[in-house]
N, C-alpha and C positions, 0 to 999 in steps of 0.2 A: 568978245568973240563974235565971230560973223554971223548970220540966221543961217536958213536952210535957202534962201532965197536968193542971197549972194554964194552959195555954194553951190548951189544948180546953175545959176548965171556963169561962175568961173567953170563948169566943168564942162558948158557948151561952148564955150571960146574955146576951152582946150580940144575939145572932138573939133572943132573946126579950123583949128590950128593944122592939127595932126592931120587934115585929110585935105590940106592947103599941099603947096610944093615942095619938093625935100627941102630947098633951104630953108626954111622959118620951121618945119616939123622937128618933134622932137625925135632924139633916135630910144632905140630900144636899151642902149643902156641908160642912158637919159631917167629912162622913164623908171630902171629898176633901182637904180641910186637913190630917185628922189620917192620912191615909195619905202626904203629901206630904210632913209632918214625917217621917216614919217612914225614910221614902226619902231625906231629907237627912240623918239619925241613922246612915244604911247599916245601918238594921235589918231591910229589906227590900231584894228584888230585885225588882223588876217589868220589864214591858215593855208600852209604849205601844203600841194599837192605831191604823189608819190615822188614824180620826176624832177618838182622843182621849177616848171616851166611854167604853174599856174597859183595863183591865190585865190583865197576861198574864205567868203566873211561867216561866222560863226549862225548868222540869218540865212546864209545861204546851202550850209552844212544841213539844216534842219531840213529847208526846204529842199533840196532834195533826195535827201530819205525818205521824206510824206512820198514825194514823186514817183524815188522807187518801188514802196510799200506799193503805190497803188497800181502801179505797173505790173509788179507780182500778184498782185492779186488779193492782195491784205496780209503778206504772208512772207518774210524774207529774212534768211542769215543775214547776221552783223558780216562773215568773212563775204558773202555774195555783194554787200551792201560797199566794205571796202575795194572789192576788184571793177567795182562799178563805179565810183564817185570815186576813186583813186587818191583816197584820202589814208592816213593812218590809223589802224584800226581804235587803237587810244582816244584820237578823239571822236570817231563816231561811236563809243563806246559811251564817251561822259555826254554827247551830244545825244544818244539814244536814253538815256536816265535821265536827260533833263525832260526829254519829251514823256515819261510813261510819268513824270511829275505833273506834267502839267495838260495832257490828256489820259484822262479815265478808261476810253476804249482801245488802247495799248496796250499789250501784254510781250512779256518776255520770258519766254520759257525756252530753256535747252539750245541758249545762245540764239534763240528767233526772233524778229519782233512781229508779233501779229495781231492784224488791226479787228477790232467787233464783227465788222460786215466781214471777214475773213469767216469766224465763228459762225456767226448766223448763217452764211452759206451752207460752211461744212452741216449745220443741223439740219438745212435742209435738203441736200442729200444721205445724210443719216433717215431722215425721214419719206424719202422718195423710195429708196434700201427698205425700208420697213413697209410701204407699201407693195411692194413687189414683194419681198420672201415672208415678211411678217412675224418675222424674229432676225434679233440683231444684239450680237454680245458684244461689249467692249473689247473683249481677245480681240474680236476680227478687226475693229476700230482701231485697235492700238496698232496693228499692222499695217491697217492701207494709209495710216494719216502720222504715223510713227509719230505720235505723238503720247505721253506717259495717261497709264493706264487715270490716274488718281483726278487729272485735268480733265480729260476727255470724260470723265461720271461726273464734274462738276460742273461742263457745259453743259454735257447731254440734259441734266437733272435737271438744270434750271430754263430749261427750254422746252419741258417735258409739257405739253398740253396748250403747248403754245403754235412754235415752229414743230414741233414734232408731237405727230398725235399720236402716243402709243402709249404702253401704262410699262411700268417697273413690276418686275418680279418680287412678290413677296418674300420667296425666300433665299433668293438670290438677285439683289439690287444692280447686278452687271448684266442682266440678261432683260433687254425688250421685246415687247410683241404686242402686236395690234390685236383689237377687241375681234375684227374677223379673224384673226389667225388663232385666238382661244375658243370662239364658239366652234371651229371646224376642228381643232384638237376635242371640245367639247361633244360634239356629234360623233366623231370617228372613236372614241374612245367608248361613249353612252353603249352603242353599236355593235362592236367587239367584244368589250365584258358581258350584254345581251345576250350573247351567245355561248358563252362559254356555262357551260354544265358540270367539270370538276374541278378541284385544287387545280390553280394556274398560276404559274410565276409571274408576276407583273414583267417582270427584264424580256422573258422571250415575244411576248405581245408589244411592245416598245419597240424592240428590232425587228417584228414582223411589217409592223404597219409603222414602221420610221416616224415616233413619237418622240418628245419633249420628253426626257425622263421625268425632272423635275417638274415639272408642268403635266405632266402625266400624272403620274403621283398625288399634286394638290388636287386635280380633277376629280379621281377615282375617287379619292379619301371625302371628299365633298360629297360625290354622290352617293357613295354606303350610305354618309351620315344622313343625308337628307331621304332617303328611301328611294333614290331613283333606281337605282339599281339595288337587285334584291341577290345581297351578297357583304362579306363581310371582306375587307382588306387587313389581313394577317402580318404581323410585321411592322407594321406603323410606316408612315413616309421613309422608307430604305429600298436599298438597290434590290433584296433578295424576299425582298417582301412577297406573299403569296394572296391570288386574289378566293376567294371558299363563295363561290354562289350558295346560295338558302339550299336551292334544290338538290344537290349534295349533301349537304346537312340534315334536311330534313330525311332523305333517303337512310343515308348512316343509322339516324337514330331511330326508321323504320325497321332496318334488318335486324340493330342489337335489339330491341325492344320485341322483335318477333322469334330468334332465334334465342334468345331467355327463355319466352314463356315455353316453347315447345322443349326445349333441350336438357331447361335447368343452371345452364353454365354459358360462362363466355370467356372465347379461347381468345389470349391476347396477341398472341401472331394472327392470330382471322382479324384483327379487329386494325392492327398497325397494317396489314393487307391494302384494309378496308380504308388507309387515310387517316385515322386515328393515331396521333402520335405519342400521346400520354393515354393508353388505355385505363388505368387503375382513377386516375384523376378523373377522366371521364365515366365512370361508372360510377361511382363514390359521388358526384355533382348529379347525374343523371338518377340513381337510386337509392339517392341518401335514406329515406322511410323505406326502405326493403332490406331485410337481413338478409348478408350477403358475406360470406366466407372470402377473403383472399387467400390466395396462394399462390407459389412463386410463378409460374406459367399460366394457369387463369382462375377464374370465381366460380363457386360453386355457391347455387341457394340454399335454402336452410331445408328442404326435405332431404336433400340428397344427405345432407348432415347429420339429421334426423336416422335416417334408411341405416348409415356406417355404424351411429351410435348405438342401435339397437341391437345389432350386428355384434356391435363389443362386449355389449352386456350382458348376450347371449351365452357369448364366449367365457364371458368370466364365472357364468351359472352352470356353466355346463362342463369345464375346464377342457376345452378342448384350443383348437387355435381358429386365425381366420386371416386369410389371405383378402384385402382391402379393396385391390387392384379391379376386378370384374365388378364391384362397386360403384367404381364410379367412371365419368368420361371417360372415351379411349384417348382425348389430347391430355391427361393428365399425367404425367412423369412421376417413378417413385419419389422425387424431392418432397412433392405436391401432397403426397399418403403419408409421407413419415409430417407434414408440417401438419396436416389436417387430425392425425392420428395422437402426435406431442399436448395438441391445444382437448383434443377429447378424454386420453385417458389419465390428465392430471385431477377429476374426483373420481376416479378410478385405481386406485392404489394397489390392487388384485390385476392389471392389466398392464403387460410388458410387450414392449414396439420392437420388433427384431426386423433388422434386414429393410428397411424402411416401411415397408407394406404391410408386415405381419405382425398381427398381435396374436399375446399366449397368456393363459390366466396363469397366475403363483401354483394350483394345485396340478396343471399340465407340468411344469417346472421340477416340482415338488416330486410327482411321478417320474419325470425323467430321472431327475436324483437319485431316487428311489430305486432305480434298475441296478444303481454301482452298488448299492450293500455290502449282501455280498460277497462282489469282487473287490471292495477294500478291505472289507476284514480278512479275507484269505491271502491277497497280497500283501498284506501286514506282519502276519504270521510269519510268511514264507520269509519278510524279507529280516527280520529279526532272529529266526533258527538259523539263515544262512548266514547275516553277516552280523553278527550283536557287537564284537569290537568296533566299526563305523561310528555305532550308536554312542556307544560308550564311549570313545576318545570326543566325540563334539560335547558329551554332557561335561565332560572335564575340562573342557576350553571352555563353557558356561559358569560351572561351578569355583572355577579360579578369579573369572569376572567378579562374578556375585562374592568374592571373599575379598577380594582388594576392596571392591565397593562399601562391604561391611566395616572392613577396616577404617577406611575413611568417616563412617560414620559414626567408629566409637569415635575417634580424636575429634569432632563435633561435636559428639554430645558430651566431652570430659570438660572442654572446655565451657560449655551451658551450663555443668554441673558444679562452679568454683566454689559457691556458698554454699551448696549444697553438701560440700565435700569437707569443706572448711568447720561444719556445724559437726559431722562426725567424726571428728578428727582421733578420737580416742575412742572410736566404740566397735574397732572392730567391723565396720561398714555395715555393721545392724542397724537395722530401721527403729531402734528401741533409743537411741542413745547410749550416753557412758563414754567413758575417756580412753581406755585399753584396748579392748576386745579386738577390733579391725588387725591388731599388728600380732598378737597369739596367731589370729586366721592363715595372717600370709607367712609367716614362716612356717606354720603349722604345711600349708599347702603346698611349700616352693617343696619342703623335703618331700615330699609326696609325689606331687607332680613334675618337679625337673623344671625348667626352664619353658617358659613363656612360649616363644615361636616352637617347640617341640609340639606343645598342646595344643596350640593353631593350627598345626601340619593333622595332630592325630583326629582332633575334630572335623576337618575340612575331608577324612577318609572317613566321616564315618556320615557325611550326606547322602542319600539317594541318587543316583545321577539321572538325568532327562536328557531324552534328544535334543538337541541343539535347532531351532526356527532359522539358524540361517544356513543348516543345511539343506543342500537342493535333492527331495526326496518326493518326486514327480509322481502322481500316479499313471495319468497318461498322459501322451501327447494330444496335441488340438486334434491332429489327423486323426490318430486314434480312438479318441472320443466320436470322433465323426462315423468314421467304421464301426463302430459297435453299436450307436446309435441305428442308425441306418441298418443292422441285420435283426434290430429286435422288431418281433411282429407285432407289437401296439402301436410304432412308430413307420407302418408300412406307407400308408397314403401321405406322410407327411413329404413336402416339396425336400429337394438336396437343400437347396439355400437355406430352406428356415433349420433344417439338421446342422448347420454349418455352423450357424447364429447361436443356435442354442450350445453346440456344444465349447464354441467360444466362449458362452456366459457361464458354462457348467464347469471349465477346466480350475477356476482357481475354486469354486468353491469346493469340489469333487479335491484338489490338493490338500485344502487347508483337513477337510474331513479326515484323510488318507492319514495325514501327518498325525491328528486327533489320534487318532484309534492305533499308528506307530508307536506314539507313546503312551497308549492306554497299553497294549500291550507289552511294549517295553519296559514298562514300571510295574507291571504284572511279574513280570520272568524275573525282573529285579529284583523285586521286593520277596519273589520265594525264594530267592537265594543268597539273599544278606541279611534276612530278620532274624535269624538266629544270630549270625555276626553281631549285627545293629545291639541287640540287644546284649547281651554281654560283652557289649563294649560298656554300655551306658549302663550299665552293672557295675565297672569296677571307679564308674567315675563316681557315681552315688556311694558306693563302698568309702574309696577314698575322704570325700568329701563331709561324708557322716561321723565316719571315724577323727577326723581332724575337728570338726565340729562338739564330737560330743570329747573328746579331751580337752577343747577349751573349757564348755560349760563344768566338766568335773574339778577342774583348776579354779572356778571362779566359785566355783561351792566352799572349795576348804578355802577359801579369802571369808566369805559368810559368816563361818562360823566364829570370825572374832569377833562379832559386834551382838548387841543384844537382843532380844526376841523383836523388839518393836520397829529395829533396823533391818533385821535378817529377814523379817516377811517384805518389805519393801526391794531389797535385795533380790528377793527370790523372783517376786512378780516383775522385775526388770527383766533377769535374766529368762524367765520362762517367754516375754513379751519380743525379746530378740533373738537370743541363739538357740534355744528352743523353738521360736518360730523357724528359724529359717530352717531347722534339721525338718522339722515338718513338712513347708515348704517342697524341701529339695526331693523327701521321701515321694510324697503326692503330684513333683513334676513327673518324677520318674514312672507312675502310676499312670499317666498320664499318658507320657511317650507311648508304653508298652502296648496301649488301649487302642492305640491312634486319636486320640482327643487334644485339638485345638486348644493349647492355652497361651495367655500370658505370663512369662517367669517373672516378669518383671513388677507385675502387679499380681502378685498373688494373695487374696483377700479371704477371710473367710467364704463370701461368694462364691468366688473360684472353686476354692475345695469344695464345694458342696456342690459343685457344678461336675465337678470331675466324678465325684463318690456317685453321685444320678446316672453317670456314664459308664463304672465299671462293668462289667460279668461276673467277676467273681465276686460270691458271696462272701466268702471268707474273708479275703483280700479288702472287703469291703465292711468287714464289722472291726479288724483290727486300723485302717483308718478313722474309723468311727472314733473309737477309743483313745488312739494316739490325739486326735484334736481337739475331744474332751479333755483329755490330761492338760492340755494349756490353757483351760479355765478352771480348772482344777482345786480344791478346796486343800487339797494334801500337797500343792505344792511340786517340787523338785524329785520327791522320790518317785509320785506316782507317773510323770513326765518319764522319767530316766525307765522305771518299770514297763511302762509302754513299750519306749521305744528298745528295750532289749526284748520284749515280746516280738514286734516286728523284723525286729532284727534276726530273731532265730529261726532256728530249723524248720523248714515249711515254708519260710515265708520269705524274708531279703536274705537271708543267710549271710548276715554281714558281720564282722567277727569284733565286737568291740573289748581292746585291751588299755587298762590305765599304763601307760608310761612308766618308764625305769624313773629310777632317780636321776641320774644322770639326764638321761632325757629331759628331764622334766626340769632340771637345775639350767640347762643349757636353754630350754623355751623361756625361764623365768629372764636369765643373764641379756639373752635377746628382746626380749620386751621393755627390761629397763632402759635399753639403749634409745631403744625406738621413743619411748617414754621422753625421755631429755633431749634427744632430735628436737621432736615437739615443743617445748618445752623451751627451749631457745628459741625459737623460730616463731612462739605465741606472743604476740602484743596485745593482747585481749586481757583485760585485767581477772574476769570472770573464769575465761579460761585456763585461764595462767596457773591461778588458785584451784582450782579441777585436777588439773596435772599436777600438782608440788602436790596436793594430799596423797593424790593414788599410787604417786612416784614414793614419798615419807613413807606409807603403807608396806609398801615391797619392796623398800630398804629394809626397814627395823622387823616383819615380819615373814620376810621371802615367801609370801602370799597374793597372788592377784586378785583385785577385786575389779569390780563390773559393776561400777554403780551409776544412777541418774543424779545430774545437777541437786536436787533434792536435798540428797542426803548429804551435801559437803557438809556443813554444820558439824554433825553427828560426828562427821569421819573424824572432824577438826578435834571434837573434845576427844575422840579416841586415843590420837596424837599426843595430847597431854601430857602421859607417863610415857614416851616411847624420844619426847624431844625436850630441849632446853627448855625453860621459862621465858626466856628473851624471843624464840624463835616461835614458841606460842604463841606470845603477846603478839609479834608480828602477824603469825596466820589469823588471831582474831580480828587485828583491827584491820588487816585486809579485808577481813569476811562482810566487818560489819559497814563499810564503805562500799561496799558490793552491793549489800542489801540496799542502803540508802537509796544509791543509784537505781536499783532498778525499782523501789516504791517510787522515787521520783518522775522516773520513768513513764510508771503506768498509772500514774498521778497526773494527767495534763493540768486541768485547772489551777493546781498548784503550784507546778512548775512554773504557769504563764505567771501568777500571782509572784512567785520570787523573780520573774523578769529573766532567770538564766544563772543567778550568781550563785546560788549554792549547789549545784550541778556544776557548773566550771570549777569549782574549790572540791569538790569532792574528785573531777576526773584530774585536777593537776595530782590530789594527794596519791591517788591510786597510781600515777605513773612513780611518783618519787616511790613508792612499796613494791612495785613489781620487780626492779631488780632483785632487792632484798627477797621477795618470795622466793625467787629463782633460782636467788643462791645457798637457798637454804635447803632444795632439795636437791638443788643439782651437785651438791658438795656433802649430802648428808651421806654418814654411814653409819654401819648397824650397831646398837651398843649392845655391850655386855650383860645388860640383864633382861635383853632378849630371849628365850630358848629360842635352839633351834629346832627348826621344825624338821627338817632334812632327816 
C-alpha cells in the first residue's frame, strides 16, 4: 500500500490536473463515480450531507461541532448543530458521544452539548448577580439559563469559593448570599427587634423591612441565643413565630406579682389581656412555693380561703346560712364559689352548698323542716278521713304482690326441704319423729279447713293493708314549698334563690315524711277497725287447728295403751315432745299475735315462749301458759298435758270446745291413715324405713289403734307383733330388724368398717334389699285376725 507521501504527491497532480484545461480536467461526474467506487472498495469513510451535494469525513464532523460549540459560545443544541453542518442528526448524535468520551469538559444535558468554559462563565455571572443583589436562588437560575434545577446546584456548589464567592444557605442549600448581604440583613434585623417593646410577629417585620424569611429567622434565633438581643424568639424557626422582648416580660411579671400582693387574686382574662396565653401554667411556674387556690376564672390566695372558711364554720355553729359571693373578688363567677366552696366544706359534713354561692348548716335545714310538722300531720288526717279507699285499694295491689312473692317462696323452700321431708315421712310433720302422725294431721285439717287456695284467699283477707310507695301522694309542690317558705318570718332576710334551693332540697324529703305519717295514720284508723275482725279470725283458726290436733294425740293415746309400762312411758314422752308441742306452739303464736309480739312460727323454742310470756299483759293469760309448758316436761305425763290444755281451752280463757270423735269418725280417720300408710310404704326403699312402716301399719291392721312411735321403739313394737302374726312373718320382721341393727353399728363403727374393707356392709345391704319386698308384703297384704277384739 502506498505512504502518505505518494498520496499527497497523487492528490497534487490531481488539484493540478483539475485546474489545467477542460480537456485533460476531470468532470464532476467523473469525480462522483470514482469516489463512489472508492466507498464500495471501503477505501474511504465519508458522510453524506442533507442535500447530497457534499461529503463529510467522520474527522471532519467532529471538527466542526468543536467549531460550532465555540461559535456559540460553549453551548449548543444537537437540532441547531444539524441545521448548521447539515448533516443527519444520527450521526452527529454518535459523533457527539464519541466526543463527551473522550473529552471530560463536555456535557450533554437536555439534548445540549455544553463545553466547561461555557459553565465557568455562566458562574461567573451567577457571581457578578450575587454581587449586585446579594442573594440568588436557583428558582431564578433555572429560569434565565433553563437549565434543570438539580445541574445548575451541582455547578453552582462546586464552584462555590472559587468562581463564586458566596456561601450556601444552611437551611436551605438552593438559596446564595454574599457575606455583605448577611451582615446588612444582620444589622437591619439586630436594629428592628432593638426596638420593638411587645410580643411581635416575626412575618410582619420581614414584610415591613423586605427581609430574607429564612435568613431572618436563622439571624434572630442566633441572636436571642447569644444575648444580643434581649428577647426571646417564640415559636422556633416558623413562619408565625412571635418575637417577646425581656422588657415585656419582665413588665408582665412586674404587674401579676404587684397586683397579687395588693388584691389577693389574679383575674385570668386581665392576665391573657396582658399577653399571657397559658395563665394557670404561668402562675403555678411563677408561684409554685405560694399556696394558691385555682378556680375556673381565676386564683385566689390562701387568706382570702382562710377569710370564706371561717365564714363556713361560723355558719355551721351558729346554724344559720351565708352567702359567699361579697367574700370574695368581684371578677369571681358563681362557678368559682360553688368550686371553692365543694373543696372547703368536704371536712365539713354539717355544711350544705345551695345555689352555688350559699352555704346552710344541717340544723338551718333541720328548722326549716321543722316548720312542715304540723302541716303534714294535718294533711295526713284530712287526706285519710276524705278518701281511705285510694289508700286501701294500692295496699291490695301491694298485698297481692307480697302473696305471689310468698308463694314463690314456699315452692323454694319445699324443694330445699327433700331430706328433710323424706326423714318425717310418717310423723305427721312433727318435729318429734314417728312414722303416722303427719297424715292423721292432714285429713284431720283438709275436713276442717276446705281446700288449700280457699285458706290462701281467707288468710291473704285477714293482713293489715298499707299504702302503697308507688303511689303519687305529694305533699307540696316545689313552687309551693317555695311560697310558704318565703311567708314564714324566720325565714324573712333570707335571699329568693337560696328559698328556691332549699325548698328544692326539702320537697322529696318533706314527701317521703308526708307519706311516713299517711301510713302511720292509716294503719292507725285500720287497725281500729279490723282488730276485732283480725282477731276472731285467728280464733277460729287456732280453734280449728287445736281441736284437729288434740283428736290426733287422743287417738295415739288409746294406740299406748297396748304396750307395757316400760314402752308406754317412751311413747308418751314422744308424743308430748311433738304433738303436744305443736298444740302448745300454736296456743302461744296465737298469744302472740293478739299482744302484737314479733315471733318466729317457725322456730318456736322454749326461748321463744318465754320470750313471748315476758311480753304478755295479762296476768292470768300468763300463769295458765306458764302451766300449759310445764305440762310438757311434766312428770304425770299425757293427762297432766291434756288437763292443761282443757284448762286453757275453757271458759275464760281460749274457749275452744274440745270433742272426742264419733266412731264413725274416728273409723273413717283410722281407714284413711292406713291408706296413706301403704302409699308410703310402696314408695319407701329405705330398708329401716320400710320396717318402721310394716310395724306401725301390722299395729293398725290387727288392733285398729294408731300409734306414734320413735325409731326406738321398733324392736318392742316387733315382739308385740308376735301373737297378732304368723311365725314365718315374724321370723321375717326379725331378721329384717336384726340386719338393720348390724348396719347401722356398722355404720357408727368407722374403724371397723375401714378394718372389714366394705364387705360385710355390702352383704348385709344386698340381704336387706332381698327382705324388703318380703316386709312389704307382709304388711301391705296383712289382715286383721280373728282373735283380735274389737275395739270399735
Amino acid at each position: 500500500m502506498a505512504g502518505w507521501e505518494e498520496i499527497r504527491r497523487l492528490a497534487a497532480d490531481l488539484q493540478r490536473i483539475q485546474l489545467s484545461g477542460p480537456s485533460s480536467r476531470l468532470s464532476e461526474r467523473s469525480c462522483i463515480e470514482i469516489i463512489q467506487k472508492l466507498i464500495e472498495l471501503k477505501v474511504v469513510d465519508v458522510i453524506y450531507t442533507i442535500d447530497g451535494k457534499e461529503y463529510l469525513t467522520p474527522q471532519e464532523l467532529g471538527k466542526e461541532i468543536r467549531e460550532e460549540l465555540i461559535v456559540r459560545g460553549g453551548r449548543v443544541n444537537l437540532v441547531d448543530l444539524q441545521q448548521a453542518i447539515k448533516v443527519d442528526l444520527s450521526h452527529i448524535e454518535t459523533k457527539v458521544n464519541e466526543l463527551l468520551k473522550a473529552d471530560k469538559n463536555l456535557t450533554l444535558i437536555l439534548g445540549q452539548l455544553i463545553d466547561r468554559s461555557y459553565l465557568d462563565s455562566l458562574a461567573e455571572e451567577v457571581n457578578d448577580k450575587l454581587q449586585q443583589q446579594g442573594l440568588v436562588t436557583f428558582a431564578e437560575l433555572t429560569k434565565v439559563y433553563g437549565l434543570p434545577g438539580d445541574f445548575i446546584s451541582q455547578v453552582i456548589h462546586a464552584r462555590l469559593g472559587t468562581i463564586i464567592k458566596a456561601q450556601a444557605d444552611d437551611g436551605d442549600r438552593s438559596v446564595l448570599y454574599t457575606a455583605q448581604f448577611v451582615s446588612q440583613h444582620r444589622a437591619r434585623i439586630r436594629g428592628a427587634f432593638s426596638a420593638v417593646t411587645r410580643p411581635t410577629p416575626v412575618s410582619s417585620i420581614i414584610s415591613q423591612y423586605h427581609l430574607q424569611e429564612k435568613l431572618c429567622l436563622k439571624i434572630l434565633d442566633e441572636l436571642s441565643t447569644c444575648g444580643r438581643l434581649a428577647g426571646l424568639l417564640s415559636g422556633g424557626r416558623q413562619e408565625k413565630s412571635v418575637f417577646i422582648p425581656d422588657i415585656f416580660t419582665r413588665s408582665q411579671i412586674e404587674w401579676v406579682e404587684s397586683f397579687l400582693k395588693q388584691n389577693g387574686y389574679l383575674d385570668y382574662d386581665a392576665m391573657t389581656r396582658l399577653g399571657i396565653s397559658e395563665p394557670k401554667s404561668f402562675i403555678k411556674k411563677r408561684f409554685e412555693n405560694e399556696e394558691i387556690e385555682f378556680l375556673e376564672s381565676c386564683c385566689i390566695r390562701k387568706p382570702i380561703c382562710e377569710r370564706v372558711e371561717a365564714e363556713v364554720d361560723e355558719v355551721c355553729n351558729s346554724g344559720g346560712w351565708l352567702d359567699v359571693m361579697p367574700l370574695l373578688p368581684s371578677s369571681c363567677s358563681p362557678g368559682d364559689a360553688n368550686l371553692l366552696l365543694r373543696k372547703l366544706v368536704k371536712t365539713k359534713p354539717s355544711a350544705i352548698v345551695f345555689c352555688d354561692c350559699f352555704v346552710v348548716s344541717d340544723s338551718f335545714m333541720t328548722k326549716c323542716s321543722d316548720l312542715f310538722e304540723q302541716p303534714i300531720k294535718a294533711k295526713a288526717e284530712k287526706a285519710v278521713q276524705e278518701n281511705p279507699s285510694l289508700l286501701l285499694s294500692s295496699s291490695e295491689s301491694d298485698r297481692k304482690g307480697a302473696g305471689h312473692t310468698t308463694k314463690s317462696e314456699d315452692v323454694a323452700s319445699q324443694k330445699d326441704d327433700k331430706k328433710e321431708v323424706r326423714r318425717k315421712k310418717a310423723t305427721a310433720g312433727k318435729s318429734g319423729g314417728g312414722t303416722q302422725g303427719r297424715e292423721v294431721k292432714t285429713k284431720a285439717v283438709k275436713k276442717k279447713f276446705g281446700h288449700g287456695k280457699d285458706r290462701a284467699e281467707y288468710d291473704s283477707e285477714e293482713e293489715t293493708p298499707v299504702p302503697s310507695k308507688a303511689t303519687d301522694h305529694e305533699f307540696m309542690t316545689i313552687s309551693e314549698l317555695t311560697e310558704e317558705l318565703a311567708k314564714m318570718s324566720d325565714l324573712s332576710e333570707v335571699p329568693d334563690k337560696l328559698i328556691s334551693g332549699v325548698a328544692m332540697a326539702l320537697h322529696r324529703p318533706l314527701t317521703q315524711k308526708y307519706m311516713d305519717e299517711l301510713k302511720s295514720v292509716f294503719l292507725q284508723t285500720m287497725q281500729a277497725t279490723s282488730s276485732s275482725t283480725t282477731r276472731r279470725r285467728g280464733h277460729v283458726e287456732l280453734s280449728d287447728k287445736v281441736s284437729g290436733l288434740w283428736v290426733n294425740a287422743k287417738l295415739f293415746e288409746k294406740g299406748i295403751s297396748l304396750f307395757g309400762d316400760d314402752v308406754q312411758q317412751q311413747l308418751n314422752k314422744h308424743l308430748l315432745r311433738t304433738v303436744c308441742t305443736d298444740i302448745t306452739n300454736a296456743i302461744f303464736s296465737y298469744y302472740a299475735t293478739i299482744s302484737m309480739v314479733t315471733v318466729d312460727d317457725s322456730a318456736m323454742t322454749t326461748e321463744v315462749r318465754s320470750k313471748i310470756l315476758s311480753a304478755l299483759p295479762d296476768d292470768k293469760a300468763k300463769q295458765v301458759l306458764i302451766r300449759l309448758q310445764g305440762s310438757l316436761q311434766s312428770a304425770k305425763g299425757l293427762d297432766d298435758f291434756f288437763a292443761q290444755l282443757e284448762s286453757i281451752c275453757g271458759p275464760g280463757n281460749l274457749e275452744i270446745s274440745l270433742k272426742i270423735p264419733e266412731k264413725k269418725k274416728e273409723r273413717k280417720l283410722i281407714f284413711n291413715h292406713r291408706q296413706s300408710l301403704v302409699e308410703q310404704l310402696k314408695a319407701e326403699s329405705d330398708p329401716a324405713m320400710a320396717l318402721h312402716l310394716c310395724v306401725t301399719l301390722l299395729v293398725l291392721v290387727h288392733t285398729q289403734c294408731m300409734i306414734y312411735a320413735p325409731g326406738r321403739c321398733v324392736p318392742q313394737i316387733v315382739a308385740f307383733l308376735k301373737d297378732h302374726i304368723s311365725g314365718d312373718q315374724h321370723k321375717v320382721l326379725i331378721e329384717c330388724q336384726d340386719l338393720v341393727m348390724k348396719r347401722l353399728k356398722q355404720s357408727g363403727d368407722a374403724s371397723s368398717a375401714e378394718a372389714r374393707g366394705g364387705d360385710g356392709e355390702s352383704e348385709i345391704s344386698a340381704a336387706l334389699n332381698d327382705l324388703l319386698p318380703k316386709v312389704k308384703d307382709i304388711a301391705i297384704n296383712a289382715k286383721r285376725t280373728g282373735s283380735v277384739q274389737d275395739d270399735a
